[in-house]
PQR file with spaces between the fields and no chain letter, atoms N, CA, C, O and H, PARSE charges and radii, in Angstrom:
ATOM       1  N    UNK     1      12.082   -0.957   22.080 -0.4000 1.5000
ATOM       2  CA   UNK     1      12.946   -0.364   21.086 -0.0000 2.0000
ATOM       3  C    UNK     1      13.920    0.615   21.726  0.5500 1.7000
ATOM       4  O    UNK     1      14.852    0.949   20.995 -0.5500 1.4000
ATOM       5  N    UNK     2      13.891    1.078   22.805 -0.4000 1.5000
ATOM       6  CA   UNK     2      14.257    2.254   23.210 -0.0000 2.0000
ATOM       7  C    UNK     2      15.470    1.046   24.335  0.5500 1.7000
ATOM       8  O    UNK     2      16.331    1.781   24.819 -0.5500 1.4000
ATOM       9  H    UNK     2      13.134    0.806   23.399  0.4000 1.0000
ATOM      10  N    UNK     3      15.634   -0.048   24.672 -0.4000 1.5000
ATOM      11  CA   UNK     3      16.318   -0.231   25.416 -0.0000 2.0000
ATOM      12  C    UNK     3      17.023   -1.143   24.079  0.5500 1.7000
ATOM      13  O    UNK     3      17.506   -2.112   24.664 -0.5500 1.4000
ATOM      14  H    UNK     3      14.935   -0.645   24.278  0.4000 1.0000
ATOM      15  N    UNK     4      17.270   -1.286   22.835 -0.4000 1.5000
ATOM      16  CA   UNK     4      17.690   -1.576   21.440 -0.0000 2.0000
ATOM      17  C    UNK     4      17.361   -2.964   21.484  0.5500 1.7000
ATOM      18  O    UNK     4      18.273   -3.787   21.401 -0.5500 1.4000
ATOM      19  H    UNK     4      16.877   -0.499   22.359  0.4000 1.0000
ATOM      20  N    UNK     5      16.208   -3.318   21.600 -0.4000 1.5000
ATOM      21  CA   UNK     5      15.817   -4.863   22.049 -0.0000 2.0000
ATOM      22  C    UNK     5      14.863   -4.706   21.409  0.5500 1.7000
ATOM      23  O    UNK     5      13.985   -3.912   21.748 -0.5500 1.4000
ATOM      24  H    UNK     5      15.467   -2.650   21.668  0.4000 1.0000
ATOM      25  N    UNK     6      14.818   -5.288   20.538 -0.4000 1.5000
ATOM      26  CA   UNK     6      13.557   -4.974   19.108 -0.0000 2.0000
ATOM      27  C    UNK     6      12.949   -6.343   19.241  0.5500 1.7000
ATOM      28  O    UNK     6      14.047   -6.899   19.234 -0.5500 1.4000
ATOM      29  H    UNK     6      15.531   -5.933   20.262  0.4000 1.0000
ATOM      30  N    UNK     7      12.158   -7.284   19.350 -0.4000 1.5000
ATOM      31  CA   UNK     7      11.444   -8.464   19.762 -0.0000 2.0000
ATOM      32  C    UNK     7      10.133   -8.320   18.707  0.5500 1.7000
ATOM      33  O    UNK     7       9.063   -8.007   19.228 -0.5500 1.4000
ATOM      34  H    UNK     7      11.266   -6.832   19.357  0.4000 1.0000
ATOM      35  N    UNK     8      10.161   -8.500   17.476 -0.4000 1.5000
ATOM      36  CA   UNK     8       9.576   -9.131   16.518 -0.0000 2.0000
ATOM      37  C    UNK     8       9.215  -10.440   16.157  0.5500 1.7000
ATOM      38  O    UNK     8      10.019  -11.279   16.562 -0.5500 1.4000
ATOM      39  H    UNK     8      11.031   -8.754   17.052  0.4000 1.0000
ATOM      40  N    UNK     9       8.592  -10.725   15.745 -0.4000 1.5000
ATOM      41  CA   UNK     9       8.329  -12.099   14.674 -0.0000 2.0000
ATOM      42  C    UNK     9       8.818  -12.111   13.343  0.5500 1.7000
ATOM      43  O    UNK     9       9.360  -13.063   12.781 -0.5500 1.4000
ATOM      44  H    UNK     9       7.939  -10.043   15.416  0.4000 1.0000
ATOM      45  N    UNK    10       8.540  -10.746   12.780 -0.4000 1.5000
ATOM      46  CA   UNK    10       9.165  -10.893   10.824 -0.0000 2.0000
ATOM      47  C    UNK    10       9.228   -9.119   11.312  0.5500 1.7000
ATOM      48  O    UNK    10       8.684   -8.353   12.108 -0.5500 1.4000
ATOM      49  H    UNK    10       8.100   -9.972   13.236  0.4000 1.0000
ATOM      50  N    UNK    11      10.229   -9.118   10.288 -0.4000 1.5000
ATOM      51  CA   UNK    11      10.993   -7.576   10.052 -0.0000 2.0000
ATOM      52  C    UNK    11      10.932   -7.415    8.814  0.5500 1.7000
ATOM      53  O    UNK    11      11.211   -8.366    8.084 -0.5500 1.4000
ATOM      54  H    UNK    11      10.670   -9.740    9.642  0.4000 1.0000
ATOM      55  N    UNK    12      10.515   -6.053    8.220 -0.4000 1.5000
ATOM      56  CA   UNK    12      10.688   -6.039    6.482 -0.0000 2.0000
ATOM      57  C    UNK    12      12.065   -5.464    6.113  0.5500 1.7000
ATOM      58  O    UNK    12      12.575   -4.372    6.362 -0.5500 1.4000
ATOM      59  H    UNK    12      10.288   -5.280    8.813  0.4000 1.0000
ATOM      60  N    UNK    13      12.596   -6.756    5.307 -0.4000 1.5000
ATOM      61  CA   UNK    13      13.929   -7.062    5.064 -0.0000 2.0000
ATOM      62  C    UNK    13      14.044   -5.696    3.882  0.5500 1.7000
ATOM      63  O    UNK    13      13.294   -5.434    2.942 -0.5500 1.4000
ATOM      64  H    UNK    13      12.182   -7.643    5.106  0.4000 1.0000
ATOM      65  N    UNK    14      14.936   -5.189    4.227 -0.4000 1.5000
ATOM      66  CA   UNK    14      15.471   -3.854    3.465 -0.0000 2.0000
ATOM      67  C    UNK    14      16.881   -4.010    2.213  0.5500 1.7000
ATOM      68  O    UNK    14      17.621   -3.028    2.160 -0.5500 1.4000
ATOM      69  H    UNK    14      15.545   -5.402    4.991  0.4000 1.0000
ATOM      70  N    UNK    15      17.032   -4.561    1.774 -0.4000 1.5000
ATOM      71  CA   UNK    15      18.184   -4.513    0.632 -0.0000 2.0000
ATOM      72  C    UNK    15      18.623   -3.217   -0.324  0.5500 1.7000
ATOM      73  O    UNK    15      17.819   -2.531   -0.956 -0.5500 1.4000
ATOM      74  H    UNK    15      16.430   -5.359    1.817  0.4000 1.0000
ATOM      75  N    UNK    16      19.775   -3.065   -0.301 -0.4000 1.5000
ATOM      76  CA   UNK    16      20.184   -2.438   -0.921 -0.0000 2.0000
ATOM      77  C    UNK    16      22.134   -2.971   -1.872  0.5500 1.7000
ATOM      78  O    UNK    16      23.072   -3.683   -1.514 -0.5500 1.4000
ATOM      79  H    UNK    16      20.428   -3.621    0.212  0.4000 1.0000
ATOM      80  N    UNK    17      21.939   -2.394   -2.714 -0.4000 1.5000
ATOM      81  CA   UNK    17      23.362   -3.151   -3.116 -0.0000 2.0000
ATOM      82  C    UNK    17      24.547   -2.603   -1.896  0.5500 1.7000
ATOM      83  O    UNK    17      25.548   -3.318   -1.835 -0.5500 1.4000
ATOM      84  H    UNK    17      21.177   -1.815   -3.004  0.4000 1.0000
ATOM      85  N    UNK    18      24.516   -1.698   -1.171 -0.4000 1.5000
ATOM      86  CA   UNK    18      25.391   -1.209   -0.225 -0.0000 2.0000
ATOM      87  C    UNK    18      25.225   -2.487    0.775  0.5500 1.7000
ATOM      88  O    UNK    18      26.097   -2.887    1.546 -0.5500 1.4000
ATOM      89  H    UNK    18      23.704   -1.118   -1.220  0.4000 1.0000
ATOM      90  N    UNK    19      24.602   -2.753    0.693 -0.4000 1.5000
ATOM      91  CA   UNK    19      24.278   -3.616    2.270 -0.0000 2.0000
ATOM      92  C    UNK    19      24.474   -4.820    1.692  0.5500 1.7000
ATOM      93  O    UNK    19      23.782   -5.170    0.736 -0.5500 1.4000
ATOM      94  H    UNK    19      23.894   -2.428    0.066  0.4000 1.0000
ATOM      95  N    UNK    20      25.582   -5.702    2.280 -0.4000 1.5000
ATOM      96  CA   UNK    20      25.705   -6.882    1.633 -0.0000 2.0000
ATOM      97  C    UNK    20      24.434   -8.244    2.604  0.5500 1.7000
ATOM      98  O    UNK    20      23.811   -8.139    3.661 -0.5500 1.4000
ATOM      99  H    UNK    20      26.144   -5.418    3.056  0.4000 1.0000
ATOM     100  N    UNK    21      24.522   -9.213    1.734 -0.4000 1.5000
ATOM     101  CA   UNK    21      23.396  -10.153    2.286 -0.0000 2.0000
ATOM     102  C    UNK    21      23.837  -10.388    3.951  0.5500 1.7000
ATOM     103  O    UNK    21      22.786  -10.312    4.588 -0.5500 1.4000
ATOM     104  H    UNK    21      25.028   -9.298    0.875  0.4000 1.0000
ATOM     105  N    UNK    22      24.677  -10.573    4.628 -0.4000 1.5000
ATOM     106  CA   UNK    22      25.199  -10.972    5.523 -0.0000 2.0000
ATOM     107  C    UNK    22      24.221   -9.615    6.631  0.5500 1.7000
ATOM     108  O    UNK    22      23.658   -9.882    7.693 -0.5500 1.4000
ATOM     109  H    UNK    22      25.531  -10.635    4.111  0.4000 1.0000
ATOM     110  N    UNK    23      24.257   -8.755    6.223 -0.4000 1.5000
ATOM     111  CA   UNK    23      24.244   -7.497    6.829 -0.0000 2.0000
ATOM     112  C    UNK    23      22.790   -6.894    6.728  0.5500 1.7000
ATOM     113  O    UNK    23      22.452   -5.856    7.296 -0.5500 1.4000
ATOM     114  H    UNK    23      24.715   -8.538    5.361  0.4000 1.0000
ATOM     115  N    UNK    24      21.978   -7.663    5.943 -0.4000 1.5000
ATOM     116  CA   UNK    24      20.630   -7.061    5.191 -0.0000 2.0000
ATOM     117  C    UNK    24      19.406   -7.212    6.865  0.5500 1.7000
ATOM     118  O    UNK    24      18.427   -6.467    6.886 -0.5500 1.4000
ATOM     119  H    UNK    24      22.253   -8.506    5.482  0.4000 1.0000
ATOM     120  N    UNK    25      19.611   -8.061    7.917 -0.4000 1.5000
ATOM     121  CA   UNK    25      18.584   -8.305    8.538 -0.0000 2.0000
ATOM     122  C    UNK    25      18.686   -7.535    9.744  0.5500 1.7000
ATOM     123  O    UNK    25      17.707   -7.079   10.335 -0.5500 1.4000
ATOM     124  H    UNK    25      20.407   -8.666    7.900  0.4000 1.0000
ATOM     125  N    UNK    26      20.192   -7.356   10.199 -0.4000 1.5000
ATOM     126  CA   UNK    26      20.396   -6.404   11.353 -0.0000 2.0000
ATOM     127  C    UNK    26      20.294   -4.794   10.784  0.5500 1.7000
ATOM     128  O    UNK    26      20.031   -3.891   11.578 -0.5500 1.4000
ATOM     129  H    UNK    26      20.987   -7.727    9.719  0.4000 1.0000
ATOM     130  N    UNK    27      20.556   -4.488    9.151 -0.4000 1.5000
ATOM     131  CA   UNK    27      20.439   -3.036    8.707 -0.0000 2.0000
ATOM     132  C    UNK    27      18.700   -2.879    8.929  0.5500 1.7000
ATOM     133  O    UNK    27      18.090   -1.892    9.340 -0.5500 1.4000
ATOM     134  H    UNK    27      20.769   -5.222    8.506  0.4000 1.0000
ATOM     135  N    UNK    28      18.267   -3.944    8.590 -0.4000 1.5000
ATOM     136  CA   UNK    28      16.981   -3.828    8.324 -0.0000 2.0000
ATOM     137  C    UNK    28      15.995   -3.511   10.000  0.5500 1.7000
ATOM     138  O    UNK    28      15.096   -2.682    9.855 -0.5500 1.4000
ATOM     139  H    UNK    28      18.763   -4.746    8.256  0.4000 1.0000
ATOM     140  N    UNK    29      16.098   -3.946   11.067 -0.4000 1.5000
ATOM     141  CA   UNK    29      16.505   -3.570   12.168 -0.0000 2.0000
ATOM     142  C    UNK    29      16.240   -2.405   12.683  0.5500 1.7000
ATOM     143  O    UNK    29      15.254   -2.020   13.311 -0.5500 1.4000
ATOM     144  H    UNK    29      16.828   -4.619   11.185  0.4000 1.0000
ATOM     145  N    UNK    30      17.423   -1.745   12.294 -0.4000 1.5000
ATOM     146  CA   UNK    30      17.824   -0.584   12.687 -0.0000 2.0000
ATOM     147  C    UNK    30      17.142    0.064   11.976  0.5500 1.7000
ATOM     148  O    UNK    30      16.663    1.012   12.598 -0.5500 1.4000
ATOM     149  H    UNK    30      18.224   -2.058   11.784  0.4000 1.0000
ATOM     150  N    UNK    31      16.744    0.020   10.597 -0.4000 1.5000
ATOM     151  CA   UNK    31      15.891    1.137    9.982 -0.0000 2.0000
ATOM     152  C    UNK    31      14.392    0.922   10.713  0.5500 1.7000
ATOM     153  O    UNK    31      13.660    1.897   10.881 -0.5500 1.4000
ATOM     154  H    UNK    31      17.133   -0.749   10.091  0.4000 1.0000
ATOM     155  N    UNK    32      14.030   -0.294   11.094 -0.4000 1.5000
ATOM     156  CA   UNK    32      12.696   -0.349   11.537 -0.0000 2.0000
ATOM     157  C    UNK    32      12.630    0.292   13.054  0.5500 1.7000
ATOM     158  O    UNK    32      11.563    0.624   13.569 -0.5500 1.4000
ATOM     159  H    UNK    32      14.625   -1.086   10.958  0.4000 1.0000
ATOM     160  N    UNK    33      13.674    0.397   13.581 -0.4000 1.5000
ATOM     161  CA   UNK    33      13.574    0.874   15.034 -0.0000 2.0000
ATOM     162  C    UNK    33      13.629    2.313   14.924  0.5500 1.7000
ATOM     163  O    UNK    33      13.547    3.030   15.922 -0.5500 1.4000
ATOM     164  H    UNK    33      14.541    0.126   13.162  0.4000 1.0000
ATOM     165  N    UNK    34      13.757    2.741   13.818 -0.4000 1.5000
ATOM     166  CA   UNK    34      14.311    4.119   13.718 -0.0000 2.0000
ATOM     167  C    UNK    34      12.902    4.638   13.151  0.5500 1.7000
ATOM     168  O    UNK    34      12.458    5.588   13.795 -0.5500 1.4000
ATOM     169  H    UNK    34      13.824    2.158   13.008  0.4000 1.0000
ATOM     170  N    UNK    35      12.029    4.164   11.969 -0.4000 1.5000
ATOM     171  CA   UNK    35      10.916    4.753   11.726 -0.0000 2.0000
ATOM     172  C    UNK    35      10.124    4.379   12.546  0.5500 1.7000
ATOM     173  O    UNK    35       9.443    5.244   13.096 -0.5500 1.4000
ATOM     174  H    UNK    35      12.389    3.392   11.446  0.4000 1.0000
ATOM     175  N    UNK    36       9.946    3.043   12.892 -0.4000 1.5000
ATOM     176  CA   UNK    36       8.078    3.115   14.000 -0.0000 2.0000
ATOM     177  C    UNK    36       8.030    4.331   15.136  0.5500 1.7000
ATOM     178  O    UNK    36       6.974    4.914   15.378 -0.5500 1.4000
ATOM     179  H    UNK    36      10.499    2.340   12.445  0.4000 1.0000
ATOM     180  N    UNK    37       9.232    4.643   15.783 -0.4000 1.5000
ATOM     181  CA   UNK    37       8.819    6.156   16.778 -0.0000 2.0000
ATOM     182  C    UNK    37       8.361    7.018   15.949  0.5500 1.7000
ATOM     183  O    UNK    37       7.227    7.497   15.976 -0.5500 1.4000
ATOM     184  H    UNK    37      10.090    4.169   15.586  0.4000 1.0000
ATOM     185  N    UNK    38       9.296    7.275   15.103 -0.4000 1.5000
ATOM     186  CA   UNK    38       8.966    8.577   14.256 -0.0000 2.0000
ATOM     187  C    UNK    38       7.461    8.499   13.478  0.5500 1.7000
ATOM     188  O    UNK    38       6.823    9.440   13.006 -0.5500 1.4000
ATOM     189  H    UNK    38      10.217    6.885   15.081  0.4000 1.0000
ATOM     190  N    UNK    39       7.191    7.400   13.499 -0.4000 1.5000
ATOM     191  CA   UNK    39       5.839    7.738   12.574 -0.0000 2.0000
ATOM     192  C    UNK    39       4.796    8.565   14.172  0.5500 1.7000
ATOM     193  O    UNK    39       4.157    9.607   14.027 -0.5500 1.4000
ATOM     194  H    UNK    39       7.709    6.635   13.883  0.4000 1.0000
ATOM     195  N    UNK    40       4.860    7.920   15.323 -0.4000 1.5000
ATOM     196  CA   UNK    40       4.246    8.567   16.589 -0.0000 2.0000
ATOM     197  C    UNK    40       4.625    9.919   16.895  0.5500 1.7000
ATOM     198  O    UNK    40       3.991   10.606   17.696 -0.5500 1.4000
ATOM     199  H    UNK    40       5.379    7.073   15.441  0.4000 1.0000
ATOM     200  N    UNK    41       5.617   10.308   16.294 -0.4000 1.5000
ATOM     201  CA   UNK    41       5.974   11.750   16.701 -0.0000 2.0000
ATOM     202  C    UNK    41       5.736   13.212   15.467  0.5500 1.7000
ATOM     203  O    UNK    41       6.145   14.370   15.547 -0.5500 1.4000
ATOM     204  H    UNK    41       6.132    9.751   15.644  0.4000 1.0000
ATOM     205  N    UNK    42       4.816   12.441   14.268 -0.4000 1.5000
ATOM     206  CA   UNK    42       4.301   13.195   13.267 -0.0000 2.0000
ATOM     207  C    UNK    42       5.841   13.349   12.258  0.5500 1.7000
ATOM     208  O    UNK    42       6.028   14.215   11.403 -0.5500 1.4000
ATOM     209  H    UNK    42       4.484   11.500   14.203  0.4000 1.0000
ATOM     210  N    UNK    43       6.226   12.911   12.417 -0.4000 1.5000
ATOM     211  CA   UNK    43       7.901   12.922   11.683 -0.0000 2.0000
ATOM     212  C    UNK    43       7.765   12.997   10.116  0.5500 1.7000
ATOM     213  O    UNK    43       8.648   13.378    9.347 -0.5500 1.4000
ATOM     214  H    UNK    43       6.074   12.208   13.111  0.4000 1.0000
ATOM     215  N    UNK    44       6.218   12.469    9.707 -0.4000 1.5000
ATOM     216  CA   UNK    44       6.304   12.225    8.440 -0.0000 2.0000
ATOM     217  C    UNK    44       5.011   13.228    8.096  0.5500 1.7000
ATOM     218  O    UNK    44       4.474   12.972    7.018 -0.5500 1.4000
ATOM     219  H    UNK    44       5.501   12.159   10.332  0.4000 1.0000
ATOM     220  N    UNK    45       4.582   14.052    8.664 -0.4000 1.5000
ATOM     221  CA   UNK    45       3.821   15.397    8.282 -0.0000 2.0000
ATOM     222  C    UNK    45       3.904   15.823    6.907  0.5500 1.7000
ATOM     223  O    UNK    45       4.818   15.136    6.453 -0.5500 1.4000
ATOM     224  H    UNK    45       5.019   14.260    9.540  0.4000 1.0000
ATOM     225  N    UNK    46       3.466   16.574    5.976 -0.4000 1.5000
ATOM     226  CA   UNK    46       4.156   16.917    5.000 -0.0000 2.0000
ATOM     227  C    UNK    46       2.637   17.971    4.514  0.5500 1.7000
ATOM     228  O    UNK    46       1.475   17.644    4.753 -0.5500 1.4000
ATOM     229  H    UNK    46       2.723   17.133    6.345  0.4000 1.0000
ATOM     230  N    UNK    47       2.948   18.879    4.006 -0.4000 1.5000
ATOM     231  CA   UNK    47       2.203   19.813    3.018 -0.0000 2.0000
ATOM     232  C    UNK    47       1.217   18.918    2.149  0.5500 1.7000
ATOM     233  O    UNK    47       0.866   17.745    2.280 -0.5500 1.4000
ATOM     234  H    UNK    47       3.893   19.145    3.812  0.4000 1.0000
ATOM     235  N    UNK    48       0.907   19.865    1.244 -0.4000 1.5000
ATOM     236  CA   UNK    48      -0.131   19.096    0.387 -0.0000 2.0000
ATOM     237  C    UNK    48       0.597   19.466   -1.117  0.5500 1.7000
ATOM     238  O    UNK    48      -0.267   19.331   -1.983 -0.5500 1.4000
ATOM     239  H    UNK    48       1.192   20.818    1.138  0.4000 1.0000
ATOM     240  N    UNK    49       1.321   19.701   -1.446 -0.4000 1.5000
ATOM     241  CA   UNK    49       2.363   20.519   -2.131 -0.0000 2.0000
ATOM     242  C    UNK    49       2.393   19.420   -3.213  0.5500 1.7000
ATOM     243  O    UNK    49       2.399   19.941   -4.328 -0.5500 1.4000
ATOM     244  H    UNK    49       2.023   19.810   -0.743  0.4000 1.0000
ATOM     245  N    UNK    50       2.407   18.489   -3.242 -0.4000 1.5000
ATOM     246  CA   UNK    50       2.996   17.551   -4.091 -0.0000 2.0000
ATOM     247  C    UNK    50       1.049   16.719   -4.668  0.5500 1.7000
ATOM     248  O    UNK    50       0.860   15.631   -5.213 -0.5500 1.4000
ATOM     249  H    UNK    50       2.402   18.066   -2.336  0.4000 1.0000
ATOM     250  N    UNK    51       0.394   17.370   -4.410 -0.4000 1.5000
ATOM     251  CA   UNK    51      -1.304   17.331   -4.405 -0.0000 2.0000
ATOM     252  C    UNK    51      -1.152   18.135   -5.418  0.5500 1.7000
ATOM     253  O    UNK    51      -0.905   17.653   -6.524 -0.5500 1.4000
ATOM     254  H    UNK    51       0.547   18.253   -3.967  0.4000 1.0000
ATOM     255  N    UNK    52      -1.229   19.048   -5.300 -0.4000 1.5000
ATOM     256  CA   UNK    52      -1.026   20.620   -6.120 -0.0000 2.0000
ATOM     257  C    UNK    52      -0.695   20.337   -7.120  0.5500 1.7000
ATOM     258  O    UNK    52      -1.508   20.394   -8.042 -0.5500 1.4000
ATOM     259  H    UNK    52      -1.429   19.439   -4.402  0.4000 1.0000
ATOM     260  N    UNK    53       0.671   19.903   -7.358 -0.4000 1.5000
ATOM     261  CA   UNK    53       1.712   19.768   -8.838 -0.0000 2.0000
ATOM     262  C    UNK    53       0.988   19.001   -9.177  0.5500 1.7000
ATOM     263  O    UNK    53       0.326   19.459  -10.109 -0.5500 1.4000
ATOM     264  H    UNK    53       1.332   19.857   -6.609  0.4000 1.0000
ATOM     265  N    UNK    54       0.623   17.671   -8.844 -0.4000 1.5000
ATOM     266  CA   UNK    54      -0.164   16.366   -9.832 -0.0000 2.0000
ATOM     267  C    UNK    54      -1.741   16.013   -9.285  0.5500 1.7000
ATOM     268  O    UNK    54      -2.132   15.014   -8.681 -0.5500 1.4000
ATOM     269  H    UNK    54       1.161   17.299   -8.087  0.4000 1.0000
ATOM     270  N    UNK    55      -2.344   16.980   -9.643 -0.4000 1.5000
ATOM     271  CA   UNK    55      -3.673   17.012   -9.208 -0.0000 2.0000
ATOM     272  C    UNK    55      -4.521   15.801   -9.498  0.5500 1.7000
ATOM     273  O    UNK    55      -5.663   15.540   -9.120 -0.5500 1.4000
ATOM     274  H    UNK    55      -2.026   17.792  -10.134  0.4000 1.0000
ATOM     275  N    UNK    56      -3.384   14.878  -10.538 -0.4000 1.5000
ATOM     276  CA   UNK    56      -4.608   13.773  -11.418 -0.0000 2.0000
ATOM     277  C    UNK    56      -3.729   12.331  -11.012  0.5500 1.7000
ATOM     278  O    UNK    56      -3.956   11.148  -11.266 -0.5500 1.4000
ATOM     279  H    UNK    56      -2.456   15.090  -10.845  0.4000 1.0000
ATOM     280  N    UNK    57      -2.471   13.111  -10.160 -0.4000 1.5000
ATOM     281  CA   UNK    57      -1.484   11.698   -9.837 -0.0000 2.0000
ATOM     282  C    UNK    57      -2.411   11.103   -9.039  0.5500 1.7000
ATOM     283  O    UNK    57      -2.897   12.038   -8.402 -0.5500 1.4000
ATOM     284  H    UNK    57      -2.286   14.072   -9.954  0.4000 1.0000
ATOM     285  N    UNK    58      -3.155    9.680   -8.565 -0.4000 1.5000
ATOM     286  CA   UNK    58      -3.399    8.758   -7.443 -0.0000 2.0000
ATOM     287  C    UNK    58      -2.408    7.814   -6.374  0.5500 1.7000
ATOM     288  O    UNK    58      -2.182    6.608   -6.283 -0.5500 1.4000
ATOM     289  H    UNK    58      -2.760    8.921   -9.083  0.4000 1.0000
ATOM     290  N    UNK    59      -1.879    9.223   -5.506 -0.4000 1.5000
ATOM     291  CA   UNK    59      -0.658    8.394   -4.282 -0.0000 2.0000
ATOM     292  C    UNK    59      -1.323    7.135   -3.702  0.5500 1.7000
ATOM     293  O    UNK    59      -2.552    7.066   -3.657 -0.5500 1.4000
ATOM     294  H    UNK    59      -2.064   10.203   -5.580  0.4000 1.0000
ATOM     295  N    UNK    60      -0.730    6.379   -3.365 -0.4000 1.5000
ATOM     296  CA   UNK    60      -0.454    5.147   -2.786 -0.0000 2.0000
ATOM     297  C    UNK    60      -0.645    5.721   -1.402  0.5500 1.7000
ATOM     298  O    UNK    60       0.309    6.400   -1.021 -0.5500 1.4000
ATOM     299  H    UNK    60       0.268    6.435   -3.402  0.4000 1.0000
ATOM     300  N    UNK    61      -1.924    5.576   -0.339 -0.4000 1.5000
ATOM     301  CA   UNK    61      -1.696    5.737    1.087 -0.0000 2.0000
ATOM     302  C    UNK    61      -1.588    4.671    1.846  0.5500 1.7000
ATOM     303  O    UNK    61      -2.053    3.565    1.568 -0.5500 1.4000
ATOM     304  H    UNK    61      -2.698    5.024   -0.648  0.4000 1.0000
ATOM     305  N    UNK    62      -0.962    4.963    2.845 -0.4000 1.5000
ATOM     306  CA   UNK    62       0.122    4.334    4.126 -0.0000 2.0000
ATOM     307  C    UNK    62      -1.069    2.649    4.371  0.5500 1.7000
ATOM     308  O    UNK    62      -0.406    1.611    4.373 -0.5500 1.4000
ATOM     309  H    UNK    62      -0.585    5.861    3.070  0.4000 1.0000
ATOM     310  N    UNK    63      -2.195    2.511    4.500 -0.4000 1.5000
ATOM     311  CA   UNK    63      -3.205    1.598    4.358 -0.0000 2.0000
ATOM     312  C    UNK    63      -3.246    0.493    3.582  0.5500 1.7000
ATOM     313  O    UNK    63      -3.254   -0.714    3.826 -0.5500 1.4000
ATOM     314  H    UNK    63      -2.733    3.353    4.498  0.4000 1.0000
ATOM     315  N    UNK    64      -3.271    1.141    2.605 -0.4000 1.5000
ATOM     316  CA   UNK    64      -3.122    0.751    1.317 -0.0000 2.0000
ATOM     317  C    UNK    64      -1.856   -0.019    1.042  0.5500 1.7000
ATOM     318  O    UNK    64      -1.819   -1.206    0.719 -0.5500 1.4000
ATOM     319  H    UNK    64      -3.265    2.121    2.407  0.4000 1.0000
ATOM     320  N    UNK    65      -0.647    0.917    1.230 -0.4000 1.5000
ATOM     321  CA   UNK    65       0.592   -0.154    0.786 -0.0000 2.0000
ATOM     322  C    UNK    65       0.916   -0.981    1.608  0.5500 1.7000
ATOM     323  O    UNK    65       1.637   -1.877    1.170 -0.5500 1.4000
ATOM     324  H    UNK    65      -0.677    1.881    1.492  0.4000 1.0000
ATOM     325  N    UNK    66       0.517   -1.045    3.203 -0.4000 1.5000
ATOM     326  CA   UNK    66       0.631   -1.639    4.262 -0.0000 2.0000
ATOM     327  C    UNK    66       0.414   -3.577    3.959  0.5500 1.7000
ATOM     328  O    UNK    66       1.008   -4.655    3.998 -0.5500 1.4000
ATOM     329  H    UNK    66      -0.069   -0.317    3.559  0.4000 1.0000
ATOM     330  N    UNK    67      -1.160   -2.789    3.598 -0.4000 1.5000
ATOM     331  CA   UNK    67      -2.320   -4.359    3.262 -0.0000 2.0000
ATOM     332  C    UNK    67      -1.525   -5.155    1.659  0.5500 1.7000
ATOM     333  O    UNK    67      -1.467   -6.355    1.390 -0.5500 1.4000
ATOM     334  H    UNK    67      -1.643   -1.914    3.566  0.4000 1.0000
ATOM     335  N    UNK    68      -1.090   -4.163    0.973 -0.4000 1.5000
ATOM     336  CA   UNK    68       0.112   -5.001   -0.087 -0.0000 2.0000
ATOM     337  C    UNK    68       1.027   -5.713    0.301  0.5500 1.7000
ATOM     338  O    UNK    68       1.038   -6.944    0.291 -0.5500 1.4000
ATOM     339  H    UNK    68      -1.137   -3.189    1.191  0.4000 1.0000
ATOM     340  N    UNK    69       1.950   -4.923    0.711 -0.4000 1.5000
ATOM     341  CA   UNK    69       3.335   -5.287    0.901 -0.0000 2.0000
ATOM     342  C    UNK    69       3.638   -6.121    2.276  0.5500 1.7000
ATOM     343  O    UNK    69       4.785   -6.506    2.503 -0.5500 1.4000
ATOM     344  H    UNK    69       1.941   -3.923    0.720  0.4000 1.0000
ATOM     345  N    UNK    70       2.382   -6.431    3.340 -0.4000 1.5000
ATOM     346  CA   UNK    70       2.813   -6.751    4.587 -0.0000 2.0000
ATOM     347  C    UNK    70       1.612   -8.262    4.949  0.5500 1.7000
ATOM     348  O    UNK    70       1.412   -8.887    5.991 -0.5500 1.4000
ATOM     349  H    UNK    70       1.450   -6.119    3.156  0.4000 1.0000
ATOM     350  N    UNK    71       1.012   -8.405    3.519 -0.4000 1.5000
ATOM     351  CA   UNK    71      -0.402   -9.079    3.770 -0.0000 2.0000
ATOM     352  C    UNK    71       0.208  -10.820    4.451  0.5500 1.7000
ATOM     353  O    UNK    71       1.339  -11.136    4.082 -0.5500 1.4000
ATOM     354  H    UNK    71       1.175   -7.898    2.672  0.4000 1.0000
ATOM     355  N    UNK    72      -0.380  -11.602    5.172 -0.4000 1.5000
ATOM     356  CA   UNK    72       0.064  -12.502    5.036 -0.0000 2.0000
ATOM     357  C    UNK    72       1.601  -12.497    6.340  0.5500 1.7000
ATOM     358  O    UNK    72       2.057  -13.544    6.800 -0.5500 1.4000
ATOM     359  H    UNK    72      -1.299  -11.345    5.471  0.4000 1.0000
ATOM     360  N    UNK    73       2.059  -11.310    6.646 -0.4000 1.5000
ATOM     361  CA   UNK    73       3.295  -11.704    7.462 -0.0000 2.0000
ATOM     362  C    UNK    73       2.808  -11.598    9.155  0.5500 1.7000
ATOM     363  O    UNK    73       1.754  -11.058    9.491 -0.5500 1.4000
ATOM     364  H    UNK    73       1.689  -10.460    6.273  0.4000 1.0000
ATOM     365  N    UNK    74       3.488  -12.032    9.835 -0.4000 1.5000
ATOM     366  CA   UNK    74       3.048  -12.765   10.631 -0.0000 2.0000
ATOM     367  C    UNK    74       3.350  -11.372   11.683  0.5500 1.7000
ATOM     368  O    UNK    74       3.078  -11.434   12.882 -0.5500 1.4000
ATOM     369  H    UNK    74       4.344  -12.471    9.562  0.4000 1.0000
């Protein structure tokens, strides 16, 4: 990643109406090269702050949405 040579099998395709279809697999890319370091460098740390306010909310953890959204890709 660091020499911008990203060598995957499947990438999770990112859409947005800004990003036209033509453009959706190389944006998508770049956002993935940009979070997998950062998740190694604690980038996504955060308080418990949002625990607090919704003591009875049940968040979705990183495991969890992983084994959803990624089940099955190669």
């Amino acid at each position: 990643m660091r020499a911008d040579n990203l060598q995957c099998s499947w990438v999770p395709l990112m859409e947005f109406p800004q990003v036209t279809p033509e453009q959706v697999e190389q944006f998508s890319k770049v956002v993935l090269k940009g979070f997998l370091p950062s998740s190694t460098h604690e980038s996504w740390a955060v308080s418990d702050e949002w625990n607090q306010l919704l003591p009875d909310y049940k968040f979705t953890d990183a495991e969890e949405f992983l084994t959803k959204h990624w089940a099955g890709k190669p």
